[in-house]
C-alpha positions in Angstrom: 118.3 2.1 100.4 121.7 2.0 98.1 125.0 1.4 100.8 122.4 0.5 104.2 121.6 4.2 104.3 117.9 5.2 105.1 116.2 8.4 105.4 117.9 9.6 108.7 121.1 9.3 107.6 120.4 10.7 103.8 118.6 13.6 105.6 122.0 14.3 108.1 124.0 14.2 104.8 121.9 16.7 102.5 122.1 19.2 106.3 126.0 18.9 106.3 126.5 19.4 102.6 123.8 22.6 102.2 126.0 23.9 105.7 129.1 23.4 103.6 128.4 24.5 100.3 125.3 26.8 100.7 121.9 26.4 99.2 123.0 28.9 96.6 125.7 27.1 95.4 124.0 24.2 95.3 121.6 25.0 93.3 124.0 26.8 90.7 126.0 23.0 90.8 122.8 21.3 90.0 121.5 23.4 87.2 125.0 23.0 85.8 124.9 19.0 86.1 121.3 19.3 84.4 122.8 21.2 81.5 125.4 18.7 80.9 123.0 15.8 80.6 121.0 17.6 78.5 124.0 18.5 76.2 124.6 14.6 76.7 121.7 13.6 75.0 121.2 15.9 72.4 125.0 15.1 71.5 123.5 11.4 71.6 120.6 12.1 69.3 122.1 14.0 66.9 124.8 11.5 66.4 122.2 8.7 66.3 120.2 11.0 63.7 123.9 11.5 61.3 124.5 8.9 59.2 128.3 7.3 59.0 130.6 9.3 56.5 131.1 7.1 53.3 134.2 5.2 53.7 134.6 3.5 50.2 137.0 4.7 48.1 135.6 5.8 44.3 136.3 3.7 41.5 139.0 4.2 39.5 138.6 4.4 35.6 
């Protein structure tokens, strides 16, 4: 587990912070943090997907 933690002290942790916040709330936090990596990648994609502006200059006559 990341930091030394296992699965007793994760599970204390999710207990203290659904006391804190409220299962409600956290569920409104997490569908908001899904949104914005969704919104991450599609900005991602879409910019892959654009090609660059052309940056030469035209030639003059």
């Amino acid at each position: 587990m990341p930091f030394g933690l296992g699965l007793p002290e994760l599970l204390i942790i999710l207990v203290v912070v659904i006391l804190l916040f409220g299962a409600g709330r956290i569920s409104k936090i997490a569908g908001e943090v899904g949104r914005g990596f969704r919104e991450f990648r599609k900005g991602l994609k879409d910019e892959e997907s654009t090609p660059p502006p052309d940056t030469t200059e035209p030639k003059k006559q």
